[in-house]
N, C-alpha and C positions, 0 to 999 in steps of 0.2 A: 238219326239225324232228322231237322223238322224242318226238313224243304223238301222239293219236286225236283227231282232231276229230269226234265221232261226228255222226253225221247227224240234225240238226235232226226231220226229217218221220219217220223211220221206226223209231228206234231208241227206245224207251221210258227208256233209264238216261242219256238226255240230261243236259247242264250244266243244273243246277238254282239259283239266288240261293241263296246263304248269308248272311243277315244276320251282322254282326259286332257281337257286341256293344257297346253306349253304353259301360255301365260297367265294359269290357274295358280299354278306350284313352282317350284324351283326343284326340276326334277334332281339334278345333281346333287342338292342336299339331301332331297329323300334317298336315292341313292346309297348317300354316304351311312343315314340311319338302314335302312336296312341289312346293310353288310353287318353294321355294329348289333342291331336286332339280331341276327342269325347266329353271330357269335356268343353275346350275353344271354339270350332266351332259348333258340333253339339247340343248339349243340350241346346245354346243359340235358335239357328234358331227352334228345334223343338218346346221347351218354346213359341217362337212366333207362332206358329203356332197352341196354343193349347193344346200339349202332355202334360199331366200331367208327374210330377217325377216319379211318381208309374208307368205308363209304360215305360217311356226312363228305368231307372233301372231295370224293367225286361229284356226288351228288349235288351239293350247293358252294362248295368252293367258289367256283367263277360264276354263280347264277347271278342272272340281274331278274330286276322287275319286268313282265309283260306287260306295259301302259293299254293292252288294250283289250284286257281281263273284262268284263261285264261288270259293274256295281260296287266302283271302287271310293276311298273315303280317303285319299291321301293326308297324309298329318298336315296341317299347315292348309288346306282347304278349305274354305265354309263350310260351317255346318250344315248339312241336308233336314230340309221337314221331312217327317214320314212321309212314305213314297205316296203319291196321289195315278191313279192310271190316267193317260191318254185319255184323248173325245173319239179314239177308233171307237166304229159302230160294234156291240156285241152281233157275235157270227151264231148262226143255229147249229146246237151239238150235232145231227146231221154233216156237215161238212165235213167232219172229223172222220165219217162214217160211210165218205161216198165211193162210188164205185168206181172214181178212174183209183182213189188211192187205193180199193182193193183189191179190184181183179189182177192187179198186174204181181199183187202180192201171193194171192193165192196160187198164180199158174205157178210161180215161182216156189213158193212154200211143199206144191204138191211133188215136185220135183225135189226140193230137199230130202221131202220126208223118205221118197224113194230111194235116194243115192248114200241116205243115211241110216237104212231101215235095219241094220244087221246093230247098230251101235244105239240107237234108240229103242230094239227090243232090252237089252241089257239096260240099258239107263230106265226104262220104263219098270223095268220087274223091282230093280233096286229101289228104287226114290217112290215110284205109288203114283207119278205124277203124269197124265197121258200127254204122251209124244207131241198131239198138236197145240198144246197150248205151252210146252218150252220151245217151239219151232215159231211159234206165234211172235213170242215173247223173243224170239232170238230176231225174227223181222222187223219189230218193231225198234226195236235199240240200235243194229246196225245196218239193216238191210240184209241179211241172211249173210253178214260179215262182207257185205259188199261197199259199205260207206267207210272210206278215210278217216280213220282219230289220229289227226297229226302232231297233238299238241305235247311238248313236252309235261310231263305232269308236274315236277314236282316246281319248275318254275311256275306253271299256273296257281298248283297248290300253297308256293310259297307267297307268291304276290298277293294270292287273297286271304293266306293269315296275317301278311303283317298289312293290309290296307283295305282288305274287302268288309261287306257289309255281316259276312257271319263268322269274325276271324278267328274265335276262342273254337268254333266248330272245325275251319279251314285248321286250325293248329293240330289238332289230331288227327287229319286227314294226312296231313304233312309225315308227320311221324310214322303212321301209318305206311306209308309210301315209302317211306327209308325203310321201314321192316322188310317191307314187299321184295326192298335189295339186298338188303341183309343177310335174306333166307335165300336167297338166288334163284329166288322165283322165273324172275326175270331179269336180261341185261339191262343194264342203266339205261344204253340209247334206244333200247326198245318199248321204254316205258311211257307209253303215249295214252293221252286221256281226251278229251271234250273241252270245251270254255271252262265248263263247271269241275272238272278235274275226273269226272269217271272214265273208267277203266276199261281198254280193250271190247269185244265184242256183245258182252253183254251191261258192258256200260255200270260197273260195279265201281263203288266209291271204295279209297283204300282200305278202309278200316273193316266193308262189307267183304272186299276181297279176301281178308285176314281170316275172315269166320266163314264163308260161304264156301268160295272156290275150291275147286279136290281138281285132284292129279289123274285123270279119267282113263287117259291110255298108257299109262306107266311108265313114265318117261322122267322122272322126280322131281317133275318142272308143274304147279296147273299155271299153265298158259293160256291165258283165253282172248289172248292177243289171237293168233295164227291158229291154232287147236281145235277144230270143229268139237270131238270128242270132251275135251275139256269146259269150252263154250258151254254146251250143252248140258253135260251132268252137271255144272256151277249153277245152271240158272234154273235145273230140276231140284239138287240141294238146298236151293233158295228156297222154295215154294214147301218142301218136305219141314224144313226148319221150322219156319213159320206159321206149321198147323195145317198143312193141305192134307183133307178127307179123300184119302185113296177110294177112288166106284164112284166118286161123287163128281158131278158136271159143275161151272159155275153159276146157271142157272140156266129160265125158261122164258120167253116172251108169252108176256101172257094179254090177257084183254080183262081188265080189269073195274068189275061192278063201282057204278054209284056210289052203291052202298058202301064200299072202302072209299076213308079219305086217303086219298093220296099226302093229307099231313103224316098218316104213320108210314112213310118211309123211311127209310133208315137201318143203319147196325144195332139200332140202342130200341128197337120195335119190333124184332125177329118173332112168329107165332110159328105152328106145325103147319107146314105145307094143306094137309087137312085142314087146317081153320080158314086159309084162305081161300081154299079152294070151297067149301062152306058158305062162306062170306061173300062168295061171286067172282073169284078170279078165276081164268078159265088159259087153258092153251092153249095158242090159236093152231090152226091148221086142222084143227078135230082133234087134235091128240090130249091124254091123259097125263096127268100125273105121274110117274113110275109111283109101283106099291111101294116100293123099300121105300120112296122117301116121304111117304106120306104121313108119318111121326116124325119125320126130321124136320129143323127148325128153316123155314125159307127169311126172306129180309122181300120189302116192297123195296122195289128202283126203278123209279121216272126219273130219267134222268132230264127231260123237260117235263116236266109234268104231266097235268092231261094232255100236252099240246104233241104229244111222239110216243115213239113205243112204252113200252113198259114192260117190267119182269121180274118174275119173284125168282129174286140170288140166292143162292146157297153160302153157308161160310167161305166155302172158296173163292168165292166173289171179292171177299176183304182182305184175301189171302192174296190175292194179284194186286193187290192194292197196297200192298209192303213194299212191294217191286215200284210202284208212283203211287202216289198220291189220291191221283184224278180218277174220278169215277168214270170219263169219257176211255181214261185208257185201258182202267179194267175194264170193260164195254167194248174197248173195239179185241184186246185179244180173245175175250173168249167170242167174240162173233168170229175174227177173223179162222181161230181156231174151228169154231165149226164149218165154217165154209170150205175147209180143207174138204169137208168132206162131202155133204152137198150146199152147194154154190148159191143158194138166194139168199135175198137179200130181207131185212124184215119185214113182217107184215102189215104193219102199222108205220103210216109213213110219219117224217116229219115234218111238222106244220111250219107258214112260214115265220120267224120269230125276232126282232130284232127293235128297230127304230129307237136305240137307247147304244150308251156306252158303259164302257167298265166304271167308268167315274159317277156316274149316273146311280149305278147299283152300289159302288163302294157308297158313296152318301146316299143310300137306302138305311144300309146295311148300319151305318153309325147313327142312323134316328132310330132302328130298333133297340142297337144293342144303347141306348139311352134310356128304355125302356126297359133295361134288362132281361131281354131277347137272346138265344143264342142263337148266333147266325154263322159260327164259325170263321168267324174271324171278318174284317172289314176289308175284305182283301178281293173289291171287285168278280168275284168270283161266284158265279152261281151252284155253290154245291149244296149237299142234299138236306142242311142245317140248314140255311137258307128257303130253299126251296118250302119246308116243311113251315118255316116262320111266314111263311108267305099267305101259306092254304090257310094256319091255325087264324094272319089278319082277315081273309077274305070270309073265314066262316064268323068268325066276331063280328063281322060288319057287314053282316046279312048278303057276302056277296056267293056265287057259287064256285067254290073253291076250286082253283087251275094249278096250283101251287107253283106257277112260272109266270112273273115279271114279262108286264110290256110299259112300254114309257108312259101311259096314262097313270096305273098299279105303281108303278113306282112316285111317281110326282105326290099320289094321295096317300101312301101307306107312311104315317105319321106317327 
C-alpha cells in the first residue's frame, strides 16, 4: 500500500479528524448512497472472497459513515486541487529525536524487554530479528500497547473506501477486515483500528494483518489487540518477511569525509562498507567497522544533510522502512533500539534548520521535477530523493553541497 501510516505514539503530524462540512453536502443522501454502495459493490466482492452473509451483516449491516475520518471527498462536494501544505514552519528532523520523547521510552522499553525476556528469547531464535528493535517498533506504534486504538475499523475502513482520498486501496483494506472476522481472529466489537484504519498494537493495516500476524502463544486467535506475545512475534515476522539480515544492526553513525558527496545517499547508491570507510567515513566514538561487515553493502543516510548526524545503514535500515515510510522513523527505532542498551544520545548534533514551510519546498520540489529531477514526489517532504537533488544543484552551481534546503536554497534552486 503507497502511504505512511505514521505512528500513532511518536510522530506529532499524526491523522488528525477533519469535520466535513453540514452545509457542504446533504449528508442524508450520501447516507442513503452508501448503504446502496455496500450493498451493490461490497457484499458482491466480499461474497467472492468467502464472507459469509452472517458476518458482512454483522459487520456493516447497521454501519453508518464516520463524517470525521481524515481526507474525505464526499460525492456531491467540490472537487479538491491536489493537496497544497500549509505555511506551518518545517521543524528540524532532531525534534523527532529529542530526548524528553526518548528517555521516558527507554526507561520503559528497558522494563519491557525485562518482563518479557523468557518470550523474546523464543521470538528472537525463530524470526533472526533482535528483541530491541521489535520492542522499539512495538513503542513507537502503541506505546508499549499503552495508547487507546478506539475506533471501530471497519466503519473507518468503510467510510474511507466509499468517500476517502485512496478508496480503491481503502476497498481492500475493507475486505481485508471482514476476513480478519471471518477467520475468527477476532470479535467484531473488538476490532478497533487508528483514523487510518490500522490494527491493534502494532498498528498493522488489514490486508498486512492477513499476511504478517501468527498466533504466538497458541491460543488459535493472533491477536495483537491484547497479546503481548502475539504483538511481538507479528511485528518480528514483519521485519523476517521483508528481507531482515539476521547478525546484521541497522547501521552506524558515522563522520563522514568531504571527500563523500553526501548526493550518493540513498538505497539505489549502496558501496561495501570497505569503500566507504576507504573514502573517509569513519565511526564516531573511535570505534571500527565490524570485520564481517566490511564486504557487506552499507547505504549513505543524512537525514539533514551535512547540517546533523549521519550514518552508513545497512539493508536493514530499508527493512524498518516497510514498517513506514519515513526515514525519520527508521532513524528513531533503531536509535531508540540501541539506547535500550547504552542510553546516549548521538554525537553529531543537529543543526538549527528551518525558516521555510512544507509549501515552500513542495514548489521546490515541482520547479525540479520540471526539470525532470527526481525528488520523489512533490509531497513537501524532504526525504532522501530530495535531499540528493539538492547537493547534485548546489555542486552544478559552484555551491558547496549541504544537500539540505534553507529558505534562501530554496527561493534560488530553479
Amino acid at each position: 500500500m503507497k502511504f505512511v501510516i505514521i505512528s500513532i505514539f511518536i510522530v506529532t503530524f499524526s491523522f488528525f479528524p477533519v469535520r466535513v462540512s453540514a452545509q457542504s453536502v446533504n449528508k442524508a443522501k450520501i447516507e442513503r448512497q452508501f448503504q446502496s454502495w455496500l450493498k451493490s459493490e461490497i457484499w458482491p466482492l466480499a461474497k467472492k472472497r468467502g464472507i459469509s452473509r452472517k458476518v458482512f451483516n454483522a459487520g456493516l449491516g447497521r454501519i453508518t459513515l464516520n463524517w470525521k475520518v481524515p481526507d474525505l471527498r464526499p460525492p456531491g462536494s467540490a472537487k479538491r486541487s491536489p493537496k497544497k501544505y500549509s505555511q506551518a514552519e518545517f521543524k528540524s528532523p532532531g525534534r523527532y529525536l529529542s530526548e524528553n520523547r526518548l528517555q521516558p521510552l527507554v526507561k520503559l522499553g528497558r522494563a519491557r524487554l525485562k518482563k518479557w525476556r523468557k518470550t523474546l528469547d523464543v521470538i528472537e531464535k525463530r524470526y533472526g530479528v533482535p528483541r530491541r528493535i521489535v520492542v522499539a517498533i512495538w513503542a513507537a506504534e502503541s506505546g508499549y500497547g499503552r495508547v487507546k486504538i478506539p475506533f471501530n475499523s471497519l466503519r473507518v475502513l468503510a467510510t474511507s473506501a466509499f468517500m476517502g482520498r485512496r478508496k480503491h486501496l481503502f476497498r481492500k483494506e475493507l475486505i481485508a477486515a471482514l476476513m480478519i472476522i471471518q477467520q475468527g481472529h477476532i470479535p467484531l466489537k473488538l476490532l478497533k483500528s487508528s483514523w487510518a484504519g490500522a490494527l491493534g498494537q502494532p498498528q498493522f493495516m488489514p490486508s498486512k494483518f492477513l499476511k504478517f500476524a501468527v498466533d504466538f502463544n497458541g491460543d488459535g486467535r493472533r491477536d495483537i489487540w491484547s497479546s503481548v506475545p502475539d504483538t511481538l512475534a507479528s511485528i518480528a515476522n514483519f521485519l523476517k518477511r521483508h528481507g531482515w539480515q539476521s547478525g546484521r544492526t541497522w547501521g552506524y553513525e558515522a563522520a563522514i569525509s568531504a571527500r563523500i558527496s553526501c548526493a550518493l545517499e540513498g538505497p539505489e547508491q549502496g558501496l561495501p562498507i570497505s569503500t566507504w570507510a576507504g573514502k573517509g567515513a569513519k565511526r564516531v566514538r573511535g570505534k571500527s567497522f565490524p570485520r564481517a561487515e566490511l564486504n557487506r553493502q552499507g547505504f549513505l543516510l543524512m537525514p539533514a544533510g551535512r547540517k546533523g548526524p549521519a550514518f552508513i545503514a545497512t539493508k536493514n535500515f530499508y527493512v524498518l522502512k516497510k514498517f513506514n515510510e519515513s526515514d525519520l522513523y527508521a532513524l528513531f527505532i533503531g536509535h531508540l533500539a540501541d539506547r535500550y542498551v547504552s542510553n546516549r544520545p548521538f554525537v553529531t548534533k543537529w543543526s538549527k534548520l528551518g525558516g521555510f514551510s512544507k509549501r515552500d519546498v513542495q514548489a521546490m520540489q515541482v520547479r525540479l521535477e520540471k526539470r525532470n529531477v527526481d525528488v520523489g514526489g512533490a509531497d513537501g517532504l524532504i526525504g532522501f530523493k530530495t535531499r540528493t537533488a539538492v547537493g547534485t544543484w548546489q555542486s552544478q552551481n559552484s555551491l558547496r553541497p549541504t544537500c539540505f534546503p534553507d529558505a534562501k536554497l530554496i527561493r534560488q534552486i530553479r
